[in-house]
Phi, psi and omega in degrees: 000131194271176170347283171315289175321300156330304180309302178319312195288315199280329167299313167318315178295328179303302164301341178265016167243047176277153181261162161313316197261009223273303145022271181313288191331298195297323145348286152319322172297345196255318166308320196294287180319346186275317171316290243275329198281325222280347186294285214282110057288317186286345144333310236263316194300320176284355228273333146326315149283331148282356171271343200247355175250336190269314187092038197267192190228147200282007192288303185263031154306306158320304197288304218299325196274352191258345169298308174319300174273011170282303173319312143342281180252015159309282158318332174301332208281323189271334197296317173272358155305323190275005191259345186280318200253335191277189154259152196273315200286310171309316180308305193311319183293323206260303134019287179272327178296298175314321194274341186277335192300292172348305190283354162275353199269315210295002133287340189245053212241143180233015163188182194278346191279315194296326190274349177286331170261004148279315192280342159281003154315284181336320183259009171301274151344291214302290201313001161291338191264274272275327165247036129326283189320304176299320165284313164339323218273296216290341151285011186240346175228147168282161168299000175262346161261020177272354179285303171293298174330320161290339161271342185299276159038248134291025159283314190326325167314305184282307189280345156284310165317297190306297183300324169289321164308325185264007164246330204310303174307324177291286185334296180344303197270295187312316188262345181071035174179146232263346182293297214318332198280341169289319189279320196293292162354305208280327213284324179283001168338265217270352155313295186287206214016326142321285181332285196334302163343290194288349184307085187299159189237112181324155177287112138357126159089341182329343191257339203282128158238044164292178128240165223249113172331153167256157180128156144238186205258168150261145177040074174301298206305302178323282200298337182278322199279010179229048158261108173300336194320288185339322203260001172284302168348286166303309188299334185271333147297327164326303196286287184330304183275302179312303149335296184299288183303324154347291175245013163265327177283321189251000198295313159318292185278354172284289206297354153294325202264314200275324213243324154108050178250151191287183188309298176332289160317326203285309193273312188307321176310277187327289167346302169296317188274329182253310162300285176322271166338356165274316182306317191272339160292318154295305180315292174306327191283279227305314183280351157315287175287345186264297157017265163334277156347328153288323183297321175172138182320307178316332172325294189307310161329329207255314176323305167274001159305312188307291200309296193351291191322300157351297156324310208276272221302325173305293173283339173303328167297322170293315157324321194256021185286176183266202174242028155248077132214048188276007160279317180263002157311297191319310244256291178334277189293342140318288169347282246253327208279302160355298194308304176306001176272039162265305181342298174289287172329010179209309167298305187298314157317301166348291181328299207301334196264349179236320177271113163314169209272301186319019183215012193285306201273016175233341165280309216295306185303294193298007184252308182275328163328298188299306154307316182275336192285351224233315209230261213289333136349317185267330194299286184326315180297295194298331171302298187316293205285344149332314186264315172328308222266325158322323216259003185269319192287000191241077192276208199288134196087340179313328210231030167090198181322337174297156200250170183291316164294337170301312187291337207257324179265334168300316187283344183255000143303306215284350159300315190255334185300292196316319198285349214242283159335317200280336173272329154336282168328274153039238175333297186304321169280326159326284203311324212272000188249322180250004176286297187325317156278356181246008154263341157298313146310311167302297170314305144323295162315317170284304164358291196291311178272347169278280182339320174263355185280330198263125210255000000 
């Protein structure tokens, strides 16, 4: 068999180690993921009335939100060890029962200390699916087809916002009270965590077309952390979360205080600018990247880098529109928002392409570990404490009909998003520079690790 032919053969095969069900499965994964946004999303929605019944501040808004996601991702580190050595389906399912129970005690939460500690129930349970999921996902797809599969996925993000934005305000105004959308929530929980169940769950390495060591590694965590990809990777999430957790906790109370819209319209906005723009954004991205991704590893990197790039001019312009003009904020800042779902359609694969598969929910947990405790932890704080400190140096009038908190949370967005995308981009032009070599190192380690398995 000549050159060619050989190169020819190994694609096929490569391609033919898609699973039957696979389809199906990721389906499922993505409702469970759909839960998973619209549970920890309803705090963000509410977050007026919890200022107003609690006595918060926009700093511990921040905390509250930023607490959360320490817990994440603390928790993610062990969780994903056990998805690594387990069964992945049980972990998820079991997971997905807690973070919903939880999100019903966190209605009935009677003071901000009971809600801070329900809602770290929540991401106690979260931090359970997410690097489950991803190795799943990556045993179930060849790398070349994982962008999408991963955006399928990660619809479950934009469309778990969207629903909550776009109901959460309605329940308020329906029931008169900012609890019921936490008690209602809980309740498709525990359906879907059945489903999870029924899931068959694929052979480690299935998709690969290495054959993929047995065992386990030593000092697992040292290893997946001496991948340079990994640590461009974590830097483009920091920047990436620090946006995201930023403007999913206050974007809601900006269309209240800066554009002077009610909760409904407000969360109805939000919606749009954060849900919607994931669907069109996962769609392009996820076939953009995997494309890309044929031509050469690094492709997919580079897709997102770009839109990143994209993001910062974008969003900076909407930020600095006035505030009679929140139609066309929507329109902009969407534009611009649109872009940053490239991210998940590309970093996550990414994962999949330098860390072998007996270490994938353990790159993963440490990857979302690394961001969010670095990124998404701090965006909700550092926004908050932004905005007190804008909004004490901005007093009331200053800005024409505006209140000093409008101006003091507009000036600390229009400050941390763009800068916070640029490093995002950042990280991704790193990443899109060391994945060749550290998918060649990874193929030497499993090599390397078949090889001595074989008596």
């Amino acid at each position: 068999m000549t050159g060619p032919d050989v190169v020819a053969a190994d694609e096929h095969r490569h391609r033919s180690r898609q699973a039957p069900h696979a389809w199906r499965a990721v389906a499922v994964l993505a409702l469970a993921n759909l839960l998973n946004f619209y549970d920890r999303t309803i705090p963000a929605i509410v977050v007026e009335p919890l200022k107003a019944e609690f006595g918060l501040s926009d700093t511990d808004v921040g905390v509250l939100g930023g607490a959360f996601t320490v817990v994440y991702a603390v928790a993610g580190i062990t969780l994903g060890r056990m998805a690594d050595r387990g069964s992945r389906r049980r972990i998820m399912a079991a997971g997905l029962i807690v973070w919903s129970l939880f999100t019903a005690a966190s209605g009935g939460a009677w003071s901000i200390a009971s809600l801070l500690i329900f809602r770290l129930g929540v991401g106690v349970g979260e931090a359970a699916y997410a690097p489950a999921a991803n190795s799943f996902i990556a045993d179930l797809f060849p790398p070349d087809r994982r962008s999408r599969a991963v955006a399928v996925f990660q619809f479950g993000l934009p469309l778990g916002l969207t629903l909550a934005f776009f109901t959460t305000g309605a329940l308020v105004e329906a029931f008169d009270s900012y609890r019921a959308p936490f008690f209602l929530a809980a309740v498709p929980g525990i359906v879907v965590a059945v489903a999870l169940l029924l899931i068959p769950e694929p052979r480690r390495g299935a998709s690969e077309t290495r054959s993929v060591g047995t065992g386990s590694v030593a000092r697992p965590i040292r290893t997946v952390l001496a991948i340079p990809t990994m640590w461009w990777l974590i830097l483009s999430g920091i920047g990436l979360q620090i946006a995201a957790y930023g403007v999913t906790t206050f974007l809601v109370p900006l269309f209240q205080r800066y554009f002077g819209l009610s909760l409904t319209q407000s969360a109805v906005n939000a919606g749009i600018v954060l849900g919607l723009t994931g669907l069109v954004g996962l769609a392009l991205g996820g076939a953009a990247a995997d494309r890309a991704a044929r031509r050469s590893r690094r492709g997919r990197l580079l897709v997102a880098a770009v839109s990143l790039s994209l993001a910062v001019p974008l969003t900076l312009w909407a930020l600095s529109l006035p505030p009679d003009a929140s139609g066309l904020f929507v329109l902009v800042f969407s534009t611009g928002w649109l872009q940053q779902f490239t991210f998940h359609t590309s970093a996550l694969p990414a994962v999949s392409d330098v860390v072998e598969p007996r270490l994938r929910a353990t790159g993963i947990a440490l990857f979302f570990a690394a961001f969010y405790l670095l990124g998404g932890a701090f965006g909700p704080v550092i926004a908050g404490a932004l905005s007190d400190t804008f909004a004490a140096a901005a007093p009331a009038g200053a800005a024409g009909a505006l209140s000093s908190e409008a101006v003091g949370l507009h000036d600390a967005l229009r400050l941390l998003v763009p800068a916070a995308l640029a490093v995002a981009a950042l990280g991704m032009f790193g990443a899109s520079r060391a994945v060749e070599r550290d998918h060649a190192r990874m193929n030497d380690a499993m090599q390397t690790s078949t090889t001595r398995a074989v008596p």
